[in-house]
CHARMM internal coordinates of N, CA and C (Angstrom, degrees):
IC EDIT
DIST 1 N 1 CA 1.4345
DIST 1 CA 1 C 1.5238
ANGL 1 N 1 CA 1 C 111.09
DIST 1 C 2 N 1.3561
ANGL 1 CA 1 C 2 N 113.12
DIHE 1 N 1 CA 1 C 2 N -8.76
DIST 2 N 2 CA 1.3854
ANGL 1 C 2 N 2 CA 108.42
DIHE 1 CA 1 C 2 N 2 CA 167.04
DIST 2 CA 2 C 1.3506
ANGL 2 N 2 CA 2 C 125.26
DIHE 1 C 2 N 2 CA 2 C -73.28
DIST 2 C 3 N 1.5134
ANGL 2 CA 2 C 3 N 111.29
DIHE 2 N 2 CA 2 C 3 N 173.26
DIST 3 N 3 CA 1.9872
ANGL 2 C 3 N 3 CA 105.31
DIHE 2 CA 2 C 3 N 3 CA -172.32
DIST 3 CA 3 C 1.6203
ANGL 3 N 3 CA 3 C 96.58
DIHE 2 C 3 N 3 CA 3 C -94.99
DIST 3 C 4 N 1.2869
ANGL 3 CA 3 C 4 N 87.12
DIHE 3 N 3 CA 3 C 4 N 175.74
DIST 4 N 4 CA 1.8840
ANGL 3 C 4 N 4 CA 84.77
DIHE 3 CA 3 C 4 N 4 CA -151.07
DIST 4 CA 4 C 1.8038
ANGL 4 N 4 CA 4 C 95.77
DIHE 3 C 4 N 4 CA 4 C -67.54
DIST 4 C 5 N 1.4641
ANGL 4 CA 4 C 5 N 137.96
DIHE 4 N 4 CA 4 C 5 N -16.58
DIST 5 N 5 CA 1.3528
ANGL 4 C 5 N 5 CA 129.53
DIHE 4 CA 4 C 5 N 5 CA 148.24
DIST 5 CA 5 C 1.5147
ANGL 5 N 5 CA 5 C 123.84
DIHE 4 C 5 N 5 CA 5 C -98.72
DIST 5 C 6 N 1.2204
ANGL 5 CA 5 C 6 N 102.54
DIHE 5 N 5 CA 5 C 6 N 45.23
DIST 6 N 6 CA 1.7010
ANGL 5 C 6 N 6 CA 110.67
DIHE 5 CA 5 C 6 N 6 CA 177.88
DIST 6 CA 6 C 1.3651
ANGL 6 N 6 CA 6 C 102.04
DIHE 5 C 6 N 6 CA 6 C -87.13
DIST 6 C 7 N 1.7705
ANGL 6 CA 6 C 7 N 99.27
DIHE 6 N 6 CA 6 C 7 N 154.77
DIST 7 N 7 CA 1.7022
ANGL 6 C 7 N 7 CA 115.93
DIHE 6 CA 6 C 7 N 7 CA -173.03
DIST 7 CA 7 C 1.4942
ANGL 7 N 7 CA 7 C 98.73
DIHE 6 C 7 N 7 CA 7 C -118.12
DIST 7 C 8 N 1.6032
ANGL 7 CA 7 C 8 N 97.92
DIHE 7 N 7 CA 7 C 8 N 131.52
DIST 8 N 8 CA 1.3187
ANGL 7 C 8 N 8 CA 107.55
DIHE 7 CA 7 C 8 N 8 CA 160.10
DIST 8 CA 8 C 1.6337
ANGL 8 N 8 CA 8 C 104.34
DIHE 7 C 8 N 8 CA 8 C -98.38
DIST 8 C 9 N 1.5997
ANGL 8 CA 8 C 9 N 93.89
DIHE 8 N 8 CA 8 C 9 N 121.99
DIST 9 N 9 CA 1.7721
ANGL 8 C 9 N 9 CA 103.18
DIHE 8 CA 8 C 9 N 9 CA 177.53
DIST 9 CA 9 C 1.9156
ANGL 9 N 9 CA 9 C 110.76
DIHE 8 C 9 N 9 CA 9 C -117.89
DIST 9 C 10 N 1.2866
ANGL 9 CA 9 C 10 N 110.65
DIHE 9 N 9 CA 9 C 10 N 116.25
DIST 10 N 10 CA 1.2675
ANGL 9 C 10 N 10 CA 102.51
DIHE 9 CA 9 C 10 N 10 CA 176.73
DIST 10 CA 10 C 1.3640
ANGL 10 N 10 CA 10 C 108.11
DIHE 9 C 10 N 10 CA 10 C -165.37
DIST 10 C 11 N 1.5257
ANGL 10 CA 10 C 11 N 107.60
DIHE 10 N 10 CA 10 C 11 N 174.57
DIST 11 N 11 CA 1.9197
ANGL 10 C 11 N 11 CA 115.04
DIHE 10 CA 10 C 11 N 11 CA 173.23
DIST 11 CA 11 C 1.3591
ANGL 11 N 11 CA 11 C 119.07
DIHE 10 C 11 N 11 CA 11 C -98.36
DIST 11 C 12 N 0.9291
ANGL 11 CA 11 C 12 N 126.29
DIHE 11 N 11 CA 11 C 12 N 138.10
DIST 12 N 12 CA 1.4356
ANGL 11 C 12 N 12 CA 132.16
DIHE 11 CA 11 C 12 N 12 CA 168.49
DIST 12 CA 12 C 1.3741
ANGL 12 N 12 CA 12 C 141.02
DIHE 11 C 12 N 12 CA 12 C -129.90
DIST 12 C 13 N 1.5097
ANGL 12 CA 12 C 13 N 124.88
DIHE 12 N 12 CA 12 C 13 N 135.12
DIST 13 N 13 CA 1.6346
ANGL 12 C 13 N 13 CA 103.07
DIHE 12 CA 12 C 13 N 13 CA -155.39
DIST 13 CA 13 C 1.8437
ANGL 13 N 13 CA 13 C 90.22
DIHE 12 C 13 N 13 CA 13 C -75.45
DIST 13 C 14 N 1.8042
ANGL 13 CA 13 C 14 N 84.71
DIHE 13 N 13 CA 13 C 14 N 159.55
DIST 14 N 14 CA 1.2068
ANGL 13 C 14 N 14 CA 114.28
DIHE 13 CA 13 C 14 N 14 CA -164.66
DIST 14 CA 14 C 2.2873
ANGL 14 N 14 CA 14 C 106.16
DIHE 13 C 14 N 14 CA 14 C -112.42
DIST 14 C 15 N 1.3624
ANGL 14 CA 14 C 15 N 115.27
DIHE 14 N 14 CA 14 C 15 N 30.22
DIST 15 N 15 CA 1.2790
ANGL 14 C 15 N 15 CA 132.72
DIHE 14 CA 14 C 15 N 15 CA -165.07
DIST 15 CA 15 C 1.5821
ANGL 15 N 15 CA 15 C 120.43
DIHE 14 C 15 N 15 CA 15 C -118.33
DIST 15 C 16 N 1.2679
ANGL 15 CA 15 C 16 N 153.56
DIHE 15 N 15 CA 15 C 16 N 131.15
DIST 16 N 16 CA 0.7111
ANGL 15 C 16 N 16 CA 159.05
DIHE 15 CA 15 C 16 N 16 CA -138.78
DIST 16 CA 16 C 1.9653
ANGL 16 N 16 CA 16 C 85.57
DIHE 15 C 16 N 16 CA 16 C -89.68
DIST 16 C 17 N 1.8721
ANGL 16 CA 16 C 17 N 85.83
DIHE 16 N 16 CA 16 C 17 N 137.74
DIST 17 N 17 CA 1.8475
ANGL 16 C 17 N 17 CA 97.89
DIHE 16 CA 16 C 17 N 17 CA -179.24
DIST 17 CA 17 C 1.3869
ANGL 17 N 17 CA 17 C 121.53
DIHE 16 C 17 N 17 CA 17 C -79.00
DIST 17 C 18 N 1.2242
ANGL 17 CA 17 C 18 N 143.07
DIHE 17 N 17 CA 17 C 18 N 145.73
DIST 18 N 18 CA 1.3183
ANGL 17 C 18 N 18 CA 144.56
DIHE 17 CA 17 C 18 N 18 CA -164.71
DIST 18 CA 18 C 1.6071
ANGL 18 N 18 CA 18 C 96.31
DIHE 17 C 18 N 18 CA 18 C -103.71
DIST 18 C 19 N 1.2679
ANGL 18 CA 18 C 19 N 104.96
DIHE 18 N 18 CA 18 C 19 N 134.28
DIST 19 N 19 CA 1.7842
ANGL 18 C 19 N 19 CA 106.78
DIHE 18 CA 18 C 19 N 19 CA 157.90
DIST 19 CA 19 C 1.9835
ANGL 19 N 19 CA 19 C 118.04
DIHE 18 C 19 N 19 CA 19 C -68.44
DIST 19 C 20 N 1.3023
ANGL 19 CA 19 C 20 N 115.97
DIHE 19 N 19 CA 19 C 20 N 5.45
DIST 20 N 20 CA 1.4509
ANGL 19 C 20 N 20 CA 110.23
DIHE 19 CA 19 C 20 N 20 CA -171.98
DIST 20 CA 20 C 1.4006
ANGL 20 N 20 CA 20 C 90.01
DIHE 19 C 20 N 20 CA 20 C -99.18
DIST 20 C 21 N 1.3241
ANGL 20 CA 20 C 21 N 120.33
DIHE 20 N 20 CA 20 C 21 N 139.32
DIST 21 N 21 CA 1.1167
ANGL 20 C 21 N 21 CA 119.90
DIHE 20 CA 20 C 21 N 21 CA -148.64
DIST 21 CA 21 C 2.4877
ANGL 21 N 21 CA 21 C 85.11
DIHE 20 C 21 N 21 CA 21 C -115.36
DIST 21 C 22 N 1.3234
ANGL 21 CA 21 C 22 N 95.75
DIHE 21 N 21 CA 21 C 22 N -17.24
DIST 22 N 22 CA 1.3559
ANGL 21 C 22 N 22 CA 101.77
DIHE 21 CA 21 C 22 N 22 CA 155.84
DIST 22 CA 22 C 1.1068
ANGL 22 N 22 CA 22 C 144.85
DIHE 21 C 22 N 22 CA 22 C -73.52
DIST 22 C 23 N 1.4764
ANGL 22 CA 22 C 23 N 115.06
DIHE 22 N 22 CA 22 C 23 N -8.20
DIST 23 N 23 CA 1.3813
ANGL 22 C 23 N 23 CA 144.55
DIHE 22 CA 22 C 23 N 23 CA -162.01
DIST 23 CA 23 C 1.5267
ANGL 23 N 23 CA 23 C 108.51
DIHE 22 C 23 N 23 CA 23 C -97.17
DIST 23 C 24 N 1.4466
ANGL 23 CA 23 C 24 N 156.46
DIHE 23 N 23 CA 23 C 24 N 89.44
DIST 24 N 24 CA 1.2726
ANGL 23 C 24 N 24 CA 158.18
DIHE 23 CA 23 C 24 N 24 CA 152.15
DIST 24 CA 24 C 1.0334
ANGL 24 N 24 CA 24 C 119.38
DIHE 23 C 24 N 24 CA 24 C -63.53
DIST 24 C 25 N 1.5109
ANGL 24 CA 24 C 25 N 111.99
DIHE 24 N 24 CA 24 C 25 N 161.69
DIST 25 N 25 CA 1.6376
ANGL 24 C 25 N 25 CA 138.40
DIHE 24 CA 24 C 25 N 25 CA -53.39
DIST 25 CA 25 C 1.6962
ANGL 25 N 25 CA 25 C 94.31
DIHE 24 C 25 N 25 CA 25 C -40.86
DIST 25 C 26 N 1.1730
ANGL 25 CA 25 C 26 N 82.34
DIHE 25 N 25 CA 25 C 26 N 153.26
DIST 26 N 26 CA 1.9931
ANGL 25 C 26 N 26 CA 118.33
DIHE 25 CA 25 C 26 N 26 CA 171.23
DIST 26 CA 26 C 1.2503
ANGL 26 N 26 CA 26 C 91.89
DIHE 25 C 26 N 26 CA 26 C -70.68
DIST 26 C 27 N 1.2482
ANGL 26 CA 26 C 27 N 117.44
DIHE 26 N 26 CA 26 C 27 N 151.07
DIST 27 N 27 CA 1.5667
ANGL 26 C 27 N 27 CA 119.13
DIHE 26 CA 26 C 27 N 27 CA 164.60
DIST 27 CA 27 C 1.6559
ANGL 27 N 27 CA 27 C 94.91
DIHE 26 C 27 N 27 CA 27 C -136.85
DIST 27 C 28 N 1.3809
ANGL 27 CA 27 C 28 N 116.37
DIHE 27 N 27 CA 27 C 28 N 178.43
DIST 28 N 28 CA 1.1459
ANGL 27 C 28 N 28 CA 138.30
DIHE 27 CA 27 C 28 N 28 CA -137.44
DIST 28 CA 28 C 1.1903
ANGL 28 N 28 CA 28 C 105.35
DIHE 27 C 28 N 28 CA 28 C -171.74
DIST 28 C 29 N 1.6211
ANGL 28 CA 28 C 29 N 115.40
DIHE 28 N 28 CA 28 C 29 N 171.70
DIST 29 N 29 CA 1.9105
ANGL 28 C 29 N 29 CA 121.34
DIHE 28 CA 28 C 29 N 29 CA 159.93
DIST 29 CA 29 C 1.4789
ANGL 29 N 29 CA 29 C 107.65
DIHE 28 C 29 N 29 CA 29 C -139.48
DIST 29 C 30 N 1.1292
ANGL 29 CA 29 C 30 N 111.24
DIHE 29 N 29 CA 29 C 30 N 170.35
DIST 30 N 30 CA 1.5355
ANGL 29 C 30 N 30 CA 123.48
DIHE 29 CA 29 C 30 N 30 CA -171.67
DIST 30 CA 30 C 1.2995
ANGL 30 N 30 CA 30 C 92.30
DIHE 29 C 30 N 30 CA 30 C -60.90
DIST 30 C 31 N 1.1062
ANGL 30 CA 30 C 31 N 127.28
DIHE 30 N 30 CA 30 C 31 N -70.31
DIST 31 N 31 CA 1.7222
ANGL 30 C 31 N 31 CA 130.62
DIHE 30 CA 30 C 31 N 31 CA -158.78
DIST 31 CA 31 C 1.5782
ANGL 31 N 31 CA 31 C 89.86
DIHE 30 C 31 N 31 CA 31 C -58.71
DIST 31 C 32 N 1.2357
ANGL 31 CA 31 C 32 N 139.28
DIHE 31 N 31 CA 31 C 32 N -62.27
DIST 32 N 32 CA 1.4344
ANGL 31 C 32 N 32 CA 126.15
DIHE 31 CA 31 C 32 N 32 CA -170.27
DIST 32 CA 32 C 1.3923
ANGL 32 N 32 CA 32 C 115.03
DIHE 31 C 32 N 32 CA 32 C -36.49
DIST 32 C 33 N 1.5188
ANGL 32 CA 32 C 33 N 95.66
DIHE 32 N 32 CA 32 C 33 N -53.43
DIST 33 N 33 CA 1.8060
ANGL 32 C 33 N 33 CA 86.87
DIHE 32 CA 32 C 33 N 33 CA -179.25
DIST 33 CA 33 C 1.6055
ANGL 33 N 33 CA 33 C 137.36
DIHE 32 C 33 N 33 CA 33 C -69.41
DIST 33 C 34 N 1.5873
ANGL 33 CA 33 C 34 N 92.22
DIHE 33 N 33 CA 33 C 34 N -33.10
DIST 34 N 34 CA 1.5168
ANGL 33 C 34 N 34 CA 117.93
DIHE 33 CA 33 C 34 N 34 CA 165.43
DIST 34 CA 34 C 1.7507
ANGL 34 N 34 CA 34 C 109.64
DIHE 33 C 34 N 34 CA 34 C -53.94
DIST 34 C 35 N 0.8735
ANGL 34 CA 34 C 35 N 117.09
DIHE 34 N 34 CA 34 C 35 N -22.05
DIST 35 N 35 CA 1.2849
ANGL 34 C 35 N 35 CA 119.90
DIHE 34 CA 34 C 35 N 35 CA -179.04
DIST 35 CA 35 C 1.9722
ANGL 35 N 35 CA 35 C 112.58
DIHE 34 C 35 N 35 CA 35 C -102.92
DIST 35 C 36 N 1.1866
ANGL 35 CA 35 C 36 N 100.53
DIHE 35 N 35 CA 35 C 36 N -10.48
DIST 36 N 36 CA 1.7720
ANGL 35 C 36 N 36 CA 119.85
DIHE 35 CA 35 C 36 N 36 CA 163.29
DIST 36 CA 36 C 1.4027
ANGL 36 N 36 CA 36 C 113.95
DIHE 35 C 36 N 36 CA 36 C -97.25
DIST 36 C 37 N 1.0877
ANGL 36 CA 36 C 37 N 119.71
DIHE 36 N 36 CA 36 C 37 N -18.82
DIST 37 N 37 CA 1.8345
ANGL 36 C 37 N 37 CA 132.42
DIHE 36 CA 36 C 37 N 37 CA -176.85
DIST 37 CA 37 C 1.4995
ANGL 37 N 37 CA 37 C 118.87
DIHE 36 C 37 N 37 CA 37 C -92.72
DIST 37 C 38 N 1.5168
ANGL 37 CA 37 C 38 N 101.21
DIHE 37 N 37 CA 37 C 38 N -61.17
DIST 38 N 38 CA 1.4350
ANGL 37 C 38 N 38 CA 120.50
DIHE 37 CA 37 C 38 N 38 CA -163.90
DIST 38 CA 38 C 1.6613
ANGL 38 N 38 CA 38 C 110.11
DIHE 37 C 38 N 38 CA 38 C -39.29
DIST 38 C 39 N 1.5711
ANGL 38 CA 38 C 39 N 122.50
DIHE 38 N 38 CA 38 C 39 N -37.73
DIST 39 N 39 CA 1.0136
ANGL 38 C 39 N 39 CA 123.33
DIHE 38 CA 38 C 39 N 39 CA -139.43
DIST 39 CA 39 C 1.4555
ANGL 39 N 39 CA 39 C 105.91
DIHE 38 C 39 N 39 CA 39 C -96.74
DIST 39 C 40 N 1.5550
ANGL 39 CA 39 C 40 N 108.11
DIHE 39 N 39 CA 39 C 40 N -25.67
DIST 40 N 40 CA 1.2765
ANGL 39 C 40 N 40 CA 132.15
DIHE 39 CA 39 C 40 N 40 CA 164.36
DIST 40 CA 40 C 1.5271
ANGL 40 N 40 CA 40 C 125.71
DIHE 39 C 40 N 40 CA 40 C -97.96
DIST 40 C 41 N 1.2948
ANGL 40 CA 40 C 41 N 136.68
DIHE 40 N 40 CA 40 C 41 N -2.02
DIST 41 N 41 CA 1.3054
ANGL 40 C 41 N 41 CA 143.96
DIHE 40 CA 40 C 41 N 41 CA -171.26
DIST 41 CA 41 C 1.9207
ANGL 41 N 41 CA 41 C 104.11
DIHE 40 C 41 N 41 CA 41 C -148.08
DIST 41 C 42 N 1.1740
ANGL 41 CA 41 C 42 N 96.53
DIHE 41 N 41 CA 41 C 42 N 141.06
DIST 42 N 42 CA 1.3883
ANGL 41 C 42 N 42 CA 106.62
DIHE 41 CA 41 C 42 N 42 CA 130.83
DIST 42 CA 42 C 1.4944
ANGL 42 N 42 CA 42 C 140.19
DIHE 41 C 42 N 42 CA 42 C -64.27
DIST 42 C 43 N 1.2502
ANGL 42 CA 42 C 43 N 129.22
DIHE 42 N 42 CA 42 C 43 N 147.38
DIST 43 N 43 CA 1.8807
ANGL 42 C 43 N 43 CA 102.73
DIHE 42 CA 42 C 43 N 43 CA -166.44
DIST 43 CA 43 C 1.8370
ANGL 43 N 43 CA 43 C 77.54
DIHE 42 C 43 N 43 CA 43 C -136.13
DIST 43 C 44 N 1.4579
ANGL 43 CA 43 C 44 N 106.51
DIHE 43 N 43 CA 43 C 44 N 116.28
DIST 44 N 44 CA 1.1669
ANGL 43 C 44 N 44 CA 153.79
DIHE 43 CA 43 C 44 N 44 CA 167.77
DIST 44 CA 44 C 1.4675
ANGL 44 N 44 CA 44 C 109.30
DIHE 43 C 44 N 44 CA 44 C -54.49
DIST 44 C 45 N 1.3251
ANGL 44 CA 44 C 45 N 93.53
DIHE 44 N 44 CA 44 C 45 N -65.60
DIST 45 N 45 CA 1.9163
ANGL 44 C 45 N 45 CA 103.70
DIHE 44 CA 44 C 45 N 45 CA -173.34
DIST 45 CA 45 C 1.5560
ANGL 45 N 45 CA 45 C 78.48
DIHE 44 C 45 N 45 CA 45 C -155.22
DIST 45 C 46 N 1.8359
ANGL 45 CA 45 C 46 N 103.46
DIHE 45 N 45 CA 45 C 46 N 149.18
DIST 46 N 46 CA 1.4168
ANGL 45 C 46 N 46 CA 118.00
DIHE 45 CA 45 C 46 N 46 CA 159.65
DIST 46 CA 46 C 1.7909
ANGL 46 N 46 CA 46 C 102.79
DIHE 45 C 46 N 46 CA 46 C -152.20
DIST 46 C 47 N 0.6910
ANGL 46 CA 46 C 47 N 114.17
DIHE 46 N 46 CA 46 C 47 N 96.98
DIST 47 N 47 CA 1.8817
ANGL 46 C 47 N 47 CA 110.30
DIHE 46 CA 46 C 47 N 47 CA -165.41
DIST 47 CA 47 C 1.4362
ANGL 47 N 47 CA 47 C 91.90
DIHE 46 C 47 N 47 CA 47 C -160.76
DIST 47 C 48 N 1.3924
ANGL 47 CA 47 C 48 N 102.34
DIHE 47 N 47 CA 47 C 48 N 162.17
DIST 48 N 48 CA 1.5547
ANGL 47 C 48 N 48 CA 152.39
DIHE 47 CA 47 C 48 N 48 CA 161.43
DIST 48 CA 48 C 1.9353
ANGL 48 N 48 CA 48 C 86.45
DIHE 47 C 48 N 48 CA 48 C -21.58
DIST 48 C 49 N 1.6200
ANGL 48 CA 48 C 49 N 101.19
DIHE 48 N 48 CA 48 C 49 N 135.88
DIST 49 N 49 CA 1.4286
ANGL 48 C 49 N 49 CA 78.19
DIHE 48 CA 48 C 49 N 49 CA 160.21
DIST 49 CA 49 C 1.6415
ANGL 49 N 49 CA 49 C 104.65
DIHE 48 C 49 N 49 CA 49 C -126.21
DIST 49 C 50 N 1.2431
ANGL 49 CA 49 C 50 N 113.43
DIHE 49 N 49 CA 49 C 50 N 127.37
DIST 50 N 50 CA 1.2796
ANGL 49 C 50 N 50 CA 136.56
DIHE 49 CA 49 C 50 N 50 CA -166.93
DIST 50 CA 50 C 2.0457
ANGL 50 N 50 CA 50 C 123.10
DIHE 49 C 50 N 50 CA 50 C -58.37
DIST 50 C 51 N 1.6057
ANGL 50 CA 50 C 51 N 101.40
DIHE 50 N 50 CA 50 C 51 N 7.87
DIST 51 N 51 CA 1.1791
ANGL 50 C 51 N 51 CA 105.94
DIHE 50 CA 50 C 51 N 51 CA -169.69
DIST 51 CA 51 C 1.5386
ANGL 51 N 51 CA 51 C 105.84
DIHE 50 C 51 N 51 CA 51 C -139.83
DIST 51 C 52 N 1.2619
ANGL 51 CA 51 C 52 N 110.56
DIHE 51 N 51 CA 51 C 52 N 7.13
DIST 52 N 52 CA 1.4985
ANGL 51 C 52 N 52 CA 118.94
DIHE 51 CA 51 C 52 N 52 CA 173.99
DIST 52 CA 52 C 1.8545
ANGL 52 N 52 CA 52 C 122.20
DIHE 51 C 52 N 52 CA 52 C -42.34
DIST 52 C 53 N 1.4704
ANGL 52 CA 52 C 53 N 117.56
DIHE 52 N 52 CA 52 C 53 N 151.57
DIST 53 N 53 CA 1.4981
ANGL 52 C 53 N 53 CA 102.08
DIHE 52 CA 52 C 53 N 53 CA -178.61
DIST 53 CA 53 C 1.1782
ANGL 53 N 53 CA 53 C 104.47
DIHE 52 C 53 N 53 CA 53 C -66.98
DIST 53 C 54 N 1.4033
ANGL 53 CA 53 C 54 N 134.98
DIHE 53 N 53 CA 53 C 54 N 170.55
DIST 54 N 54 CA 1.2076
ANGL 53 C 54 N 54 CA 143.59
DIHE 53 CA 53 C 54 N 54 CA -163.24
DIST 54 CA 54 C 1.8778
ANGL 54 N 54 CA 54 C 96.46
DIHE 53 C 54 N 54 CA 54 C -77.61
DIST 54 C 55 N 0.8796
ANGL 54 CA 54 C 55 N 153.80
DIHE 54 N 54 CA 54 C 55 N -103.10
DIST 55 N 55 CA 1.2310
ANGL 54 C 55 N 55 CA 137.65
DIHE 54 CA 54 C 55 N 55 CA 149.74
DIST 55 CA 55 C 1.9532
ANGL 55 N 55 CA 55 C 127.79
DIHE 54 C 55 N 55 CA 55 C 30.53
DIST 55 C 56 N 0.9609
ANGL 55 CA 55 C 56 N 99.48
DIHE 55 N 55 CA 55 C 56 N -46.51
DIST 56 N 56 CA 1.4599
ANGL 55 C 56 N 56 CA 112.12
DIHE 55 CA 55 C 56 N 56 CA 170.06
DIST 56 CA 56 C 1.6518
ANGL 56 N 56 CA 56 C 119.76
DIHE 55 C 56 N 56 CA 56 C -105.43
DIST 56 C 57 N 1.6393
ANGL 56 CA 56 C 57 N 104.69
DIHE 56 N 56 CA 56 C 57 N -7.94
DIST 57 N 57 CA 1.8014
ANGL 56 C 57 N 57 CA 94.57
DIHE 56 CA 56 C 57 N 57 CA -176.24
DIST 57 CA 57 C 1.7637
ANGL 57 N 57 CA 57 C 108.98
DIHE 56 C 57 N 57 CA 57 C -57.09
DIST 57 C 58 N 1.4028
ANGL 57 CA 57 C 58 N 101.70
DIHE 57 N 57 CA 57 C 58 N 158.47
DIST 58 N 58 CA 1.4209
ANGL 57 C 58 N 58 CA 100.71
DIHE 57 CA 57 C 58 N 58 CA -169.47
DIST 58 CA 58 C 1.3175
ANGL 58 N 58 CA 58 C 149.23
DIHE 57 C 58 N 58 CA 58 C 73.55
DIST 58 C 59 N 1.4924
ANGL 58 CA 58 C 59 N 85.63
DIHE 58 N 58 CA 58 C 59 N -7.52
DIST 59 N 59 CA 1.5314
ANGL 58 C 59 N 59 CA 119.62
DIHE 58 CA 58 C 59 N 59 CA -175.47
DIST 59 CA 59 C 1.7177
ANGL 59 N 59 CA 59 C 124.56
DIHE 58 C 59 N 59 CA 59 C -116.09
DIST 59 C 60 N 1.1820
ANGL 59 CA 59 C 60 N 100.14
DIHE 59 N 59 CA 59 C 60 N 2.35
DIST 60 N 60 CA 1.4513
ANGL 59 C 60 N 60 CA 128.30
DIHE 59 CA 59 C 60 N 60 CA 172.86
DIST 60 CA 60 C 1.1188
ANGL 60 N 60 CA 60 C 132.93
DIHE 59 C 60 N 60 CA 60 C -132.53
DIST 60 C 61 N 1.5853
ANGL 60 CA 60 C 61 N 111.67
DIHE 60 N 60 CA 60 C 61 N 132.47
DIST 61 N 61 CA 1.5201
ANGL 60 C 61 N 61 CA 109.26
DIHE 60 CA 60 C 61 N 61 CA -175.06
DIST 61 CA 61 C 1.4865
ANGL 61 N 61 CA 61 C 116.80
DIHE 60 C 61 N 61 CA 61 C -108.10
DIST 61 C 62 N 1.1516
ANGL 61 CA 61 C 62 N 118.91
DIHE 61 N 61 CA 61 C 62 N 145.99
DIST 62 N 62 CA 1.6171
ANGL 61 C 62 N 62 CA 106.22
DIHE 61 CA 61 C 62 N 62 CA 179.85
DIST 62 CA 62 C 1.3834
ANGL 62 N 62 CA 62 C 116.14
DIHE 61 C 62 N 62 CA 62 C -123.49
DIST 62 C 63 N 1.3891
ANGL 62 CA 62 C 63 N 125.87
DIHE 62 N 62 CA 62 C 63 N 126.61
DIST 63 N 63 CA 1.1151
ANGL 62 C 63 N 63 CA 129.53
DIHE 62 CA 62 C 63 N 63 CA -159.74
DIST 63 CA 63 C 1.8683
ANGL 63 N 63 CA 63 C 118.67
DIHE 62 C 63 N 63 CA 63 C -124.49
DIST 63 C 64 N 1.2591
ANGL 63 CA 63 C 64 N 113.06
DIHE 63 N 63 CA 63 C 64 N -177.95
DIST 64 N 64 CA 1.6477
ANGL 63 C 64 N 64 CA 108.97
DIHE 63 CA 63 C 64 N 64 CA -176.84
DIST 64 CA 64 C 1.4506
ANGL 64 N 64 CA 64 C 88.07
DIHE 63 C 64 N 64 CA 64 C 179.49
DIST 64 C 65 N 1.0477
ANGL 64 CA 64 C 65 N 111.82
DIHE 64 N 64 CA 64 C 65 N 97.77
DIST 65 N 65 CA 1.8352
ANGL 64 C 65 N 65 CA 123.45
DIHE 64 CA 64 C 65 N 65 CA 159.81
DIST 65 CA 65 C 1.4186
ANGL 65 N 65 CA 65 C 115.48
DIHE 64 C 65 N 65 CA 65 C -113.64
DIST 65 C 66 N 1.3266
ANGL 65 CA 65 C 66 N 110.93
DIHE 65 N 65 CA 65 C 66 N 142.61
DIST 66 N 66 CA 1.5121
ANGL 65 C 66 N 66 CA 114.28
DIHE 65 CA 65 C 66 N 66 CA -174.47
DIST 66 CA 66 C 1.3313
ANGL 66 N 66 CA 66 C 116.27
DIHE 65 C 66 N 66 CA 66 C -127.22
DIST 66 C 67 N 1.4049
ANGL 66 CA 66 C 67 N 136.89
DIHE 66 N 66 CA 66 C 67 N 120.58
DIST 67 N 67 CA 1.4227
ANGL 66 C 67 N 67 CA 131.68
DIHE 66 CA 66 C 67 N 67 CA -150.81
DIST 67 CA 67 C 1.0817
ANGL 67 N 67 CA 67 C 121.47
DIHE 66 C 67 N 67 CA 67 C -104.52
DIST 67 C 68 N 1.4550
ANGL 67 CA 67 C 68 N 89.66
DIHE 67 N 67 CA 67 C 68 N 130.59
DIST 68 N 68 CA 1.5972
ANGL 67 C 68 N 68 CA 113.16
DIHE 67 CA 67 C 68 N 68 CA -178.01
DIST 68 CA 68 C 1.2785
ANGL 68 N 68 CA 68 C 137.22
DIHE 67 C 68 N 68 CA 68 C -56.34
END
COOR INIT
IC SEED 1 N 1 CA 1 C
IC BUILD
């Protein structure tokens, strides 16, 4: 649904995923997603995001891909 140079901009946890499907937030890893992105986007920025609540620093990734 994006335009053919539309950006997907967003955060994502940066934590290894649980099989309990009751268990919140989902977590994920950089390479997981990079490997869901790459094929459809350019990846702009994918890093650490440097302003996270204290509780979550390190634990979030922040990203901006724009599609190819």
């Amino acid at each position: 649904m994006l335009h053919k140079r539309g950006k997907l901009v967003g955060v994502w946890f940066n934590f290894p995923l649980t099989n309990d499907m009751e268990k919140r937030p989902f977590g994920g890893s950089k390479e997981e997603y990079l490997n869901y992105f790459k094929p459809l986007f350019n990846v702009n920025t994918f890093k650490n995001c440097y302003n996270s609540i204290p509780s979550r620093m390190g634990r979030e990734l922040f990203g901006i891909f724009e599609k190819t």
